[in-house]
C-alpha positions in Angstrom: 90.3 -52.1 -48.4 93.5 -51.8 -50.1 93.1 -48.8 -53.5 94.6 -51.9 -55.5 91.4 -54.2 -54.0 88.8 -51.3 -54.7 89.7 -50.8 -58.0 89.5 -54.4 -58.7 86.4 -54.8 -57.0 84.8 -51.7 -59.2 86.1 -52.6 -62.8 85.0 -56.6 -61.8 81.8 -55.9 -64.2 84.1 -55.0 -66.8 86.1 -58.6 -67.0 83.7 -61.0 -66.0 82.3 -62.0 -69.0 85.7 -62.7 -70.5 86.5 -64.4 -67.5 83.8 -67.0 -67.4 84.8 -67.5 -70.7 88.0 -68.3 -70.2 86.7 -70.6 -67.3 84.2 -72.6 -69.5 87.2 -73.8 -71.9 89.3 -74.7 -68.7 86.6 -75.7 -66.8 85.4 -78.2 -69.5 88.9 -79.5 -70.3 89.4 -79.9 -66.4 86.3 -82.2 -66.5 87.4 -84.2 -69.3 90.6 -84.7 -67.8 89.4 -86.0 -64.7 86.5 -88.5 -66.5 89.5 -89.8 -68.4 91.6 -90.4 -66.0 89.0 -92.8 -64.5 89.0 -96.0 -66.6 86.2 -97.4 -64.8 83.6 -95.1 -66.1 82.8 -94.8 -70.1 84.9 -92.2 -72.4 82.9 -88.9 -72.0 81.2 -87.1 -75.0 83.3 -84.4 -76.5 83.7 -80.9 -75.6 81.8 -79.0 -78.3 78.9 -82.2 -78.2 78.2 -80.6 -74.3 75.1 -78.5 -73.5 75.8 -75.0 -73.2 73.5 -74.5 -70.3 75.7 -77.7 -68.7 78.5 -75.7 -69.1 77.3 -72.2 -68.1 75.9 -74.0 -65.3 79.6 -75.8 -64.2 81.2 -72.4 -64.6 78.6 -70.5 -62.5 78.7 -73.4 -59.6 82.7 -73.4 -59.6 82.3 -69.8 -59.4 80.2 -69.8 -56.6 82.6 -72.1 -55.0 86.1 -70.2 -55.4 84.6 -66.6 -55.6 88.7 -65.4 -54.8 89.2 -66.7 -58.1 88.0 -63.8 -60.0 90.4 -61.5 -58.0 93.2 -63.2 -57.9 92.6 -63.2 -62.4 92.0 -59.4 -61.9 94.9 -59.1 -59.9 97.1 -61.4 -62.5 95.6 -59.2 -65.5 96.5 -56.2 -64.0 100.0 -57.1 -63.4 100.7 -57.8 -66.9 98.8 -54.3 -67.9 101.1 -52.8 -65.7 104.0 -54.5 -66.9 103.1 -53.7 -70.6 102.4 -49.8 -69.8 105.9 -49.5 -67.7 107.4 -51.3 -71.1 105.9 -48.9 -73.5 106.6 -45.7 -70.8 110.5 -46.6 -71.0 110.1 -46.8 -74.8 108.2 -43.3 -75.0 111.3 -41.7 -72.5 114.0 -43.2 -74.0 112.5 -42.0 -77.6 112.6 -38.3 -76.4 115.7 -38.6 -74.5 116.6 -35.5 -76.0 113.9 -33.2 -75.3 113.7 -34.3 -72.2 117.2 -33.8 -71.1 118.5 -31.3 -73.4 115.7 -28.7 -74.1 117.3 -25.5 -73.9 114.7 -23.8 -72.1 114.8 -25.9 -69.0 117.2 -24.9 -66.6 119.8 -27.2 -65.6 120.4 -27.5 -61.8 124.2 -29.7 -60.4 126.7 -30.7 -62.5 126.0 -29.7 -66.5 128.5 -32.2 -67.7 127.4 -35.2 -64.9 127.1 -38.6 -66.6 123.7 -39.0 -65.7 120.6 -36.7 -65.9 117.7 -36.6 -63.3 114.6 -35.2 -64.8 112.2 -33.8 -62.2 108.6 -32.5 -63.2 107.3 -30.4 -60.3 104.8 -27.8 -59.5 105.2 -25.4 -56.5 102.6 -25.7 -54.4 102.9 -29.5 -54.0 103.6 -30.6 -50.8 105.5 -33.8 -52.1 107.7 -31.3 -54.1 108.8 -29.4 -50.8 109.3 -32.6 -49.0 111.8 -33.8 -52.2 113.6 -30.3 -52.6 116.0 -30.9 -50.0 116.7 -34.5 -50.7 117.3 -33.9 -54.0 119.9 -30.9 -53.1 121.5 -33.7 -51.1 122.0 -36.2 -53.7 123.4 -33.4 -56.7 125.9 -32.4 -53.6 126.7 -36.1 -52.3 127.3 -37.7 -55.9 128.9 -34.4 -57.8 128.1 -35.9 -61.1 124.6 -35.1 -61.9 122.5 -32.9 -64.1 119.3 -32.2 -63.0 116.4 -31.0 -65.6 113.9 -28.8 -63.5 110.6 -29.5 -65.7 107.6 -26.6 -64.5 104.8 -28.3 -64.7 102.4 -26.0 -62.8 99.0 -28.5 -62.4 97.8 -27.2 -59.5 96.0 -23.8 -60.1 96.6 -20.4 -61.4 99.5 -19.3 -58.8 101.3 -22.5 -59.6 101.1 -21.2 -63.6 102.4 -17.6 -62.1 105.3 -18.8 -59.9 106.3 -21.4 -62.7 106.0 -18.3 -64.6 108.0 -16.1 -62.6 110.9 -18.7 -62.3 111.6 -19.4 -66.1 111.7 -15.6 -66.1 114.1 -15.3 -63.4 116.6 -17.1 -65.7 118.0 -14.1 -67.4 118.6 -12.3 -64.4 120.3 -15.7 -63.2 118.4 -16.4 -60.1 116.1 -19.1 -61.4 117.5 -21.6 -58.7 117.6 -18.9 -56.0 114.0 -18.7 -56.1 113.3 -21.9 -57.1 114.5 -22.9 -53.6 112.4 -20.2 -52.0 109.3 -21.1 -53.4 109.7 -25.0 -52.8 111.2 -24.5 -48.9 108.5 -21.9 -48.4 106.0 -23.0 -45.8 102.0 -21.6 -46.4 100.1 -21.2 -48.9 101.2 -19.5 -52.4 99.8 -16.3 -53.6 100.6 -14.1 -56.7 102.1 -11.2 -54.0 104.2 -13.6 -52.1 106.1 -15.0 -55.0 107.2 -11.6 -56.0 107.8 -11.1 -52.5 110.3 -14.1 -52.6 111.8 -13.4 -55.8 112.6 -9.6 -54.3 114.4 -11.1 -51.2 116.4 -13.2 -53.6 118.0 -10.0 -55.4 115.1 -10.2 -58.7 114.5 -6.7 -60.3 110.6 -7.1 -60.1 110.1 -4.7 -62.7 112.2 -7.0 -65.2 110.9 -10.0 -63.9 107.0 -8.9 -64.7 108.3 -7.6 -68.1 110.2 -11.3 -68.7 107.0 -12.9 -67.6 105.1 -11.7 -70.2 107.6 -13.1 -73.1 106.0 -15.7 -75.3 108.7 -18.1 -74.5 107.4 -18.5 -71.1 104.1 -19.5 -71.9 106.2 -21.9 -74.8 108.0 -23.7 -72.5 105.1 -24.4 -69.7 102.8 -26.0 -72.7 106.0 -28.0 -74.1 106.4 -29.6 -70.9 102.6 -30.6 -70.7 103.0 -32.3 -73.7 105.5 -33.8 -72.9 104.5 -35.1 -69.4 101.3 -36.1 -71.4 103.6 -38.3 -73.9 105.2 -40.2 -71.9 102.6 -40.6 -68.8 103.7 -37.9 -66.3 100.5 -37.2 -64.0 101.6 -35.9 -60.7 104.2 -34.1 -59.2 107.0 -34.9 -58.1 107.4 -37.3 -61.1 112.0 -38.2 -61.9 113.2 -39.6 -64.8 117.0 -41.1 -63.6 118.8 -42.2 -67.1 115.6 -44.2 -68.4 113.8 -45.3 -65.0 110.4 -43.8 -64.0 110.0 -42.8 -60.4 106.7 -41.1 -59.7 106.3 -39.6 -56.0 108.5 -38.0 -53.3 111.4 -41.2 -53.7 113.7 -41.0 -50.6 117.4 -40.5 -51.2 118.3 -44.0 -50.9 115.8 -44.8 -53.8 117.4 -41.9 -56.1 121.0 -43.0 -55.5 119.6 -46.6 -56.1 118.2 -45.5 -59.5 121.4 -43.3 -60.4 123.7 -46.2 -59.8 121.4 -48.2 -62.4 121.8 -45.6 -64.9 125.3 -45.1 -64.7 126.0 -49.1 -64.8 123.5 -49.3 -67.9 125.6 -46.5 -69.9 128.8 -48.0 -69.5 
């Protein structure tokens, strides 16, 4: 079974009562319809003069007979949920445009003055992160006028927190993308040692780095993207924001270029 089926099979408690009521209004006005077409017989009794037991019992009977039914209302439901949440997500991004796109304590990856801004929340010890890195390195080169906001949004334990960490602090030193691309093309697992291993072989003064670490802007600028990946519906990594568009997951290059085209067309 699909994960779109199971959950639709699991919240089917949840809906079915609203959905057999939706069914006895259509189901009586579908019987009505169909004695009045018939000349032959008599005009039928109203609607509300019906027996609710009669009509409980031609709802549960139809239902018995066209079980899909309820999934395919489930299915249609959730459609429209989605399409209202994807609505209200491109409100909440295009709201805080600006925070997202122009915080000064996100570094700025590319071109600083391209036309259109990719927004990329990530945490370092996500596999779909590593797998993204190098496409996305490929598309700043490739199209030459992108910005790209690197959001740290460490979710997956403490050494994501420390290497997020340790990155914002290599920004003074000005090797925040050096070892931003060491820790994402790294292959094992993470630990506090072998991030400060990284950022050594990338020409960091350690010594500076722990002291920068410890600033309170660092822990500012972690907790400011929460809240914002919280706002506007961020909960995974990789997650891009491409001008307004929403692209959760490790998108492929063609997907990104797609999305960047969109945004550039919808600016001018």
């Amino acid at each position: 079974m699909t994960h779109s089926a199971a959950s639709s099979t699991k919240r089917l408690p949840l809906y079915l009562a609203a959905f057999v009521g939706a069914l006895c209004v259509g189901g009586v006005l579908f019987i009505a319809e169909s004695m009045a077409a018939d000349s032959s017989k008599p005009a039928p009794a109203p609607a509300a003069s019906k027996d609710k037991a009669e009509i409980e019992q031609i709802v549960r009977d139809y239902i018995l007979r066209e079980p899909e039914i309820l999934l395919e209302a489930l299915t249609i439901l959730e459609e429209k949920q989605a399409a209202s949440a994807n609505l209200e997500q491109q409100r909440l991004i295009a709201e805080n445009a600006g925070a997202l796109q122009r915080d000064p304590n996100s570094f700025v990856a590319g071109n600083p003055d391209g036309d259109v801004t990719i927004v990329e929340f990530f945490d370092y010890q996500c596999g779909y992160c590593k797998r993204s890195v190098e496409r996305v390195m490929n598309v700043l080169e490739e199209d030459g006028n992108v910005r790209l906001v690197l959001k740290e949004f460490p979710i997956l334990g403490e050494t994501s927190v420390f290497a997020s960490r340790a990155a914002i602090a290599a920004i003074p030193q000005g090797k925040y993308m050096d070892l931003h691309v060491a820790l994402l093309t790294s292959k094992g697992e993470l630990t506090e040692d072998r991030v400060l291993r990284m950022a050594e072989d990338v020409g960091i003064d350690i010594a500076r780095l722990k002291q920068d670490m410890k600033d309170a802007r660092v822990s500012e600028t972690i907790e400011a993207n929460y809240d914002m990946a919280r706002l506007i519906g961020v909960e995974g990594t990789p997650a891009f924001i491409i001008g307004t568009a929403f692209a959760p997951g490790a998108i492929d290059e063609e997907e990104m270029t797609r999305l960047i085209e969109e945004a550039r067309a919808s600016a001018s």
